[in-house]
C-alpha positions in Angstrom: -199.8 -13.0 -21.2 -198.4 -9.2 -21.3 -200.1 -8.5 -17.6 -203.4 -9.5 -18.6 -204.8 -11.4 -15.6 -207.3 -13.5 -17.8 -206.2 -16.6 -19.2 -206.0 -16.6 -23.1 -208.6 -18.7 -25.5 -206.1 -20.1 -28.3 -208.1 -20.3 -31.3 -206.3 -21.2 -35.1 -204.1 -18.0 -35.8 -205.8 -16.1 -32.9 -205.6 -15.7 -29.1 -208.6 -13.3 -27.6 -208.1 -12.0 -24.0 -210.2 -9.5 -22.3 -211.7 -9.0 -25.8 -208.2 -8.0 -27.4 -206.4 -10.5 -30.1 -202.7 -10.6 -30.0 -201.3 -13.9 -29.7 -199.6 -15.4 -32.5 -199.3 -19.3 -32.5 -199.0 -21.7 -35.4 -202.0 -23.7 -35.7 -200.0 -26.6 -37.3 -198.4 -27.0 -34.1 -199.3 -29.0 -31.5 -200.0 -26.4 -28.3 -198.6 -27.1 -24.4 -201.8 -26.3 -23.1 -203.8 -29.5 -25.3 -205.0 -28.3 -27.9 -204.5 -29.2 -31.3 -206.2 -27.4 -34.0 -206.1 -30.5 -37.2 -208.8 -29.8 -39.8 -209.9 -30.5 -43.2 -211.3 -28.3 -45.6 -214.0 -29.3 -47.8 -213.6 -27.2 -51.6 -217.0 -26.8 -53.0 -216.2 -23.3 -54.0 -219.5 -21.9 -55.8 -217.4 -19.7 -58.0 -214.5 -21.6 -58.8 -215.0 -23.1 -62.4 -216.6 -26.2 -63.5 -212.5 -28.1 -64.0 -211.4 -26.6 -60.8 -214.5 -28.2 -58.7 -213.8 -31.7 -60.6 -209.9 -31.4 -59.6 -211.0 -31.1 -56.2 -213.4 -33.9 -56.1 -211.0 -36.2 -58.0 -207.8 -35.3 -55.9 -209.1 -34.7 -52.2 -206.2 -33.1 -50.0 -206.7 -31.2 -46.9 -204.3 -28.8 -45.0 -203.3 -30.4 -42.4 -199.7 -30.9 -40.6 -199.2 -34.4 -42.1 -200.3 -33.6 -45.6 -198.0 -30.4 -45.4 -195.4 -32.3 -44.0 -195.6 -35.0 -47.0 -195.3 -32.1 -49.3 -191.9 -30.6 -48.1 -190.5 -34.3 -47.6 -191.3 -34.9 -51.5 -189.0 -31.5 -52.0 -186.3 -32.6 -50.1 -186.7 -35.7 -51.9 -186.9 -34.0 -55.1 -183.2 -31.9 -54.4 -181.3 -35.1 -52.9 -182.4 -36.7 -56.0 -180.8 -33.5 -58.2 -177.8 -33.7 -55.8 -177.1 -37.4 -56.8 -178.0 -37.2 -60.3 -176.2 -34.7 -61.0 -172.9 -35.7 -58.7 -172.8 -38.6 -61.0 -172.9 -36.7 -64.2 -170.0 -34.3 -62.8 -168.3 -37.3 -61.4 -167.9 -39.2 -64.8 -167.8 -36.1 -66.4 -164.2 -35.3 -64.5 -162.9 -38.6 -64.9 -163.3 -38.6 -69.0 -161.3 -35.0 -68.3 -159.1 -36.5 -65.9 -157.9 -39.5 -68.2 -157.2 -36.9 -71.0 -154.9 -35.0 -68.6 -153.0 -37.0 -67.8 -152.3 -38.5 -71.6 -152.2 -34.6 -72.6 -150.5 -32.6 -69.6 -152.8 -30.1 -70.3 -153.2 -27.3 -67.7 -156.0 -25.7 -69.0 -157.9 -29.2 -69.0 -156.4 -29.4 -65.6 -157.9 -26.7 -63.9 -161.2 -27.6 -65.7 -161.5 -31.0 -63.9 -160.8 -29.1 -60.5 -163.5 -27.2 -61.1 -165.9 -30.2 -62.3 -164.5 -31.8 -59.0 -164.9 -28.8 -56.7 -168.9 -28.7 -58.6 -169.7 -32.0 -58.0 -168.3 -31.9 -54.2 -170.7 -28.8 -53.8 -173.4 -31.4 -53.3 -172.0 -32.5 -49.8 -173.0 -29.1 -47.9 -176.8 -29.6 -49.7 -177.1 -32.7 -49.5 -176.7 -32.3 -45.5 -178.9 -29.2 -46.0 -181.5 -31.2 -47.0 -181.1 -34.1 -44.5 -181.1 -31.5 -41.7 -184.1 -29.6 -43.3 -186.5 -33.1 -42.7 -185.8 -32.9 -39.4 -189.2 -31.9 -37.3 -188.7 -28.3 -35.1 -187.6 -29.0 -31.7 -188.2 -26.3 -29.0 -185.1 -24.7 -29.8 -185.3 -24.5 -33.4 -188.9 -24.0 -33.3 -189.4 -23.2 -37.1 -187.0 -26.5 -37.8 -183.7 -26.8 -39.4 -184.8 -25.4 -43.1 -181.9 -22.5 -43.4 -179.4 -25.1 -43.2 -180.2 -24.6 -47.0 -178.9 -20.7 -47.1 -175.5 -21.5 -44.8 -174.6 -24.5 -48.0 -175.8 -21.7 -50.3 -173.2 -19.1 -48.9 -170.8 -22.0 -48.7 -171.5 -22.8 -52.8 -171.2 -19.0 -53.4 -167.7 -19.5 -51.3 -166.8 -22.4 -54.1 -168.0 -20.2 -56.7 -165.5 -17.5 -55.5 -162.7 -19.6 -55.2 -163.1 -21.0 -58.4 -162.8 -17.5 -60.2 -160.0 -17.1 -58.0 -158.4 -20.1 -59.3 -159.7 -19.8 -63.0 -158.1 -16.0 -62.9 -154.8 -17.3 -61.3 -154.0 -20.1 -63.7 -155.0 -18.1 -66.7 -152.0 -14.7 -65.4 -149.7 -17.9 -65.1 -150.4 -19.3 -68.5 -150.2 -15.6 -69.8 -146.9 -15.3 -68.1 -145.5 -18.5 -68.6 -146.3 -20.0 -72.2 -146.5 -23.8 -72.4 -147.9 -25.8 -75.2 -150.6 -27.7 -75.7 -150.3 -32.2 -76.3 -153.3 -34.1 -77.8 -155.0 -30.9 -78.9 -157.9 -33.2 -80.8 -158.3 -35.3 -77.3 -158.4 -31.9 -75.3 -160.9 -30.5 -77.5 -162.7 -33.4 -76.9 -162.6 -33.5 -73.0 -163.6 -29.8 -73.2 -167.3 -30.2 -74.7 -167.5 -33.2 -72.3 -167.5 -30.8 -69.6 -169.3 -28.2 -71.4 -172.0 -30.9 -72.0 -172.0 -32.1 -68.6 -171.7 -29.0 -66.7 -174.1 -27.7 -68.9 -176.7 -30.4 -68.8 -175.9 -30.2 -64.4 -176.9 -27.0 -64.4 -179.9 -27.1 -66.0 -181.2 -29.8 -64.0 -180.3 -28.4 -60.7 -181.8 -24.6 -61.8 -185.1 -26.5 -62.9 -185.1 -28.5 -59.6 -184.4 -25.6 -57.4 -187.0 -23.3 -58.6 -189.7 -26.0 -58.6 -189.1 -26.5 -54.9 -187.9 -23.2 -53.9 -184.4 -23.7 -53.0 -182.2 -21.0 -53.5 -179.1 -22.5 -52.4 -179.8 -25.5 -55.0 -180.3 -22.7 -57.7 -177.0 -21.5 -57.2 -175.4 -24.5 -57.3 -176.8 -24.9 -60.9 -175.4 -21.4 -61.5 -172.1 -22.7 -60.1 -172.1 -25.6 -62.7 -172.7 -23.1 -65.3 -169.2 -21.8 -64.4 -167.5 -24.4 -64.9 -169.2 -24.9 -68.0 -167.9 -21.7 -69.5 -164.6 -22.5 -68.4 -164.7 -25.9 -70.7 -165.2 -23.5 -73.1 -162.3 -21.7 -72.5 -160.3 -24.7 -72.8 -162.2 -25.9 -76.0 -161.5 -22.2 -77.4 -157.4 -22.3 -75.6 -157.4 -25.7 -77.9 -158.5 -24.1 -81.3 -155.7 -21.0 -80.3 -152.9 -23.9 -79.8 -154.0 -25.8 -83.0 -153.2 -22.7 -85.1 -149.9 -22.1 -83.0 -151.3 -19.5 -80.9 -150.4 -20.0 -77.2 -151.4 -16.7 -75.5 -155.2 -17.5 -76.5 -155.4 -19.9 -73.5 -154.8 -17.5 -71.0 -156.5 -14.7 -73.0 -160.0 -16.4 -73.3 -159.5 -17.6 -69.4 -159.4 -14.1 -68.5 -162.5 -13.8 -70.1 -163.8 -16.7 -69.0 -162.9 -15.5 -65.4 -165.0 -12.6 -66.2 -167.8 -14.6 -66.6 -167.9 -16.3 -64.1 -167.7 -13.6 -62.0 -171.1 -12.0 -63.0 -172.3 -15.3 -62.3 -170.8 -15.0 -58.7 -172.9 -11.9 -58.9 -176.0 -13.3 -59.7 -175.7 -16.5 -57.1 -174.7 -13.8 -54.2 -177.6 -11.9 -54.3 -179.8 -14.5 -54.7 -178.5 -16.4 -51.6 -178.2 -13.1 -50.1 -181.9 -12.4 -50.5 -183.0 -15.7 -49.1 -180.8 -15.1 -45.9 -182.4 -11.4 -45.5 -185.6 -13.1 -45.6 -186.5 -11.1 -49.1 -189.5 -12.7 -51.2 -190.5 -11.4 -54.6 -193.3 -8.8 -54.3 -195.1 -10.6 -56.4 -196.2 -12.9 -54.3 -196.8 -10.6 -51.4 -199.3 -8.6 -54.2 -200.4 -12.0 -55.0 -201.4 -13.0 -51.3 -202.9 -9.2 -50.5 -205.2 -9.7 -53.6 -206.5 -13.7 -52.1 -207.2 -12.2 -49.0 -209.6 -9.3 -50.1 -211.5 -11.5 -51.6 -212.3 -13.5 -49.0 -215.9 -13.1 -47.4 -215.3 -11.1 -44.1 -212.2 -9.6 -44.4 -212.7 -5.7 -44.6 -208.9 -4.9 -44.8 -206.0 -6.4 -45.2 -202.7 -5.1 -42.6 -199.5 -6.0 -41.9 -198.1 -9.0 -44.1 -194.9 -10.5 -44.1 -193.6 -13.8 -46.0 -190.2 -15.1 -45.3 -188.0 -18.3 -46.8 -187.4 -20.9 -44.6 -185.6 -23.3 -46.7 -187.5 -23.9 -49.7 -190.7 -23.5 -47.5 -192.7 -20.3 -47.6 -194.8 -18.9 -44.0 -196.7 -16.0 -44.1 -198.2 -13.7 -41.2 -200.8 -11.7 -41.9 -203.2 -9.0 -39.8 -207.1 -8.9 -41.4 -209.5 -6.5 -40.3 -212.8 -8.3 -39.3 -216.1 -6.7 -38.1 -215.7 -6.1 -34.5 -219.0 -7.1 -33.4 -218.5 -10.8 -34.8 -218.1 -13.5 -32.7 -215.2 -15.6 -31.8 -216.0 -18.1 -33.6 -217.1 -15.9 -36.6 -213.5 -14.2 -36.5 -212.3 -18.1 -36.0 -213.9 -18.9 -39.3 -212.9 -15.9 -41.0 -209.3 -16.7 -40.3 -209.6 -20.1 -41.6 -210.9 -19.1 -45.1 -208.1 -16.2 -45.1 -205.7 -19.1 -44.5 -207.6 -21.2 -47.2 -207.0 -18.7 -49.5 -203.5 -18.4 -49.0 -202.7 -21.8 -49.2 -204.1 -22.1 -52.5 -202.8 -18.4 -53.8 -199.4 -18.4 -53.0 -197.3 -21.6 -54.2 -195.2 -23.2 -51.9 -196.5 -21.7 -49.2 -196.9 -24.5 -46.5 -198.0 -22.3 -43.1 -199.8 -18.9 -42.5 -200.3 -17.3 -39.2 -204.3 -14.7 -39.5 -204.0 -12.4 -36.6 -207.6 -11.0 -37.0 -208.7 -7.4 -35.6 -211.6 -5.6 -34.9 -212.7 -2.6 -37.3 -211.9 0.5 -35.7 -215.0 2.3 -34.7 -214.8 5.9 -33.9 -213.8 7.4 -30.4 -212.9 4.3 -28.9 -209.5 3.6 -27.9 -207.1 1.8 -30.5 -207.2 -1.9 -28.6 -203.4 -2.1 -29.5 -202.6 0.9 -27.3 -201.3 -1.5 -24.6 -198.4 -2.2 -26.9 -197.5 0.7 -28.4 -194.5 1.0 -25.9 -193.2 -2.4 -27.3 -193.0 -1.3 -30.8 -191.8 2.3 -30.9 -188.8 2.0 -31.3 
């Protein structure tokens, strides 16, 4: 352990050796060496109001693995559900489109229905996201197979770009080649039907996505949203060839191609974030303020959050009285990982590293890795 002869004491979020805390080990783990640290909580918080005592009592729950587990199995459950609903809207939302192409020639209406296809096939690389993601953490992939969900996001923000790509191409052709428009009346109609559907998609898949934290699912909704615009466009192309206009197809595709490339924008830098490990500072403000209120903590150090999936962990350093006990300092971490868990949502682990108060003239007890970290 670093060159320390002693053997370690493991305790939940802290490891004590010759009177010096520095291992980090998740206590929802089950450890080599035998132990496993599965508790429950009891919430008779004295302060907590009068409604938030009778929630507790009427809807026990604990912190344990299993419970944690069930929770991040009901969101996978949650986006598969999203991913099927809405691959059935987009899927009879492209065949409505795809019958009026075909009776219409329309290009315009053509390209749409590639993109309502290319939307609905984005739920393939999610939907095997979110099978791999329920798998449990192996000792390779010790934090589990949760960023499968940013590698489908960066493949949906792929889609997205290929789909301006295409939208920009077919509108320069259209520009440059004039055709008219058949069954104008039908091909408006096909048009809201995929503004409707896309529309409606989107929605759903946004609300999903932020309820259970997954990024990549929130830019698939952003990516129906696209295609939704581009319906539009058509709908708008339609009104132009009605009044014997033909160059405000391509015209309003441009536009619509500029669209959706502040969309591709936004859906980058989200899925960007998420794969740099960025959380909003919010919640980080959010967890610093939980733990100073709890009893025992004198300061509150290093914390860092990260997105693994649409799971949140946290690691946090608190500053405990250095004359307490180790099972003081064991209690202190629970309660600072109580208050986490309740604080921060969709957080489903947090690692307390808990150190001594510095008292004065004695030697900084994380001296011995200075060495590590200076660079």
């Amino acid at each position: 352990m670093g060159g320390h002869a002693s053997t370690p004491t493991y305790l939940k979020g802290i490891a004590v050796s010759d009177g010096h805390s520095h291992g980090h080990h998740d206590h929802h783990a089950e450890h080599g060496h035998g132990h496993r640290h599965g508790h429950r909580h009891g919430h008779g918080h004295p302060s907590s109001p009068l409604r938030h005592r009778l929630a507790h009592l009427l809807k026990p729950h604990s912190h344990e693995t299993a419970d944690k587990l069930d929770s991040a199995l009901e969101s996978s459950a949650r986006g598969m559900r999203a991913l099927w609903v809405s691959l059935a809207v987009l899927g009879l939302t492209a065949l409505v489109q795809a019958v009026v192409v075909i009776a219409s020639g329309s290009v315009a209406l053509l390209g749409d229905t590639v993109h309502n296809t290319a939307d609905a096939l984005t739920a393939v690389p999610l939907g095997i996201a979110f099978v791999l993601g329920r798998r449990a953490a192996t000792r390779r992939f010790t934090y589990g197979y949760g960023r499968a969900e940013d590698l489908a996001g960066i493949v949906i923000v792929l889609t997205i770009a290929a789909s301006a790509a295409f939208a920009a191409w077919t509108a320069v052709d259209r520009l440059l080649d004039p055709r008219p428009v058949q069954q104008i009346p039908a091909v408006a109609v096909a048009a809201l039907v995929g503004f409707a559907g896309n529309e409606w998609v989107a929605r759903y898949r946004m609300r999903v996505g932020r309820a259970i934290g997954s990024a990549a699912l929130v830019a698939d909704g952003l990516h129906a949203r696209t295609d939704g615009f581009t319906s539009l466009a058509v709908l708008l192309s339609a009104g132009g060839a009605a009044l014997g206009w033909q160059l405000a197809d391509p015209i309003v595709g441009l536009a619509i191609t500029a669209a959706i490339a502040l969309v591709l924008r936004d859906a980058a830098r989200e899925v960007f974030r998420r794969v740099m490990d960025a959380v909003d500072p919010a919640l980080v403000d959010r967890a610093e303020r939980a733990l100073r209120e709890v009893a025992g903590v004198l300061e509150v150090g290093e914390l860092r959050m990260r997105w693994i999936g649409h799971r949140l962990r946290a690691e946090v350093a608190v500053v405990v009285d250095g004359q307490a006990t180790v099972r003081q300092a064991h209690a202190i971490a629970v309660d600072a990982e109580h208050a986490l868990l309740h604080a921060v949502p969709r957080l489903t682990a947090a690692l307390v590293h808990a150190d001594p108060a510095p008292v004065p003239g004695e030697a900084d007890p994380h001296l011995a890795l200075a060495h590590h970290t200076a660079a």
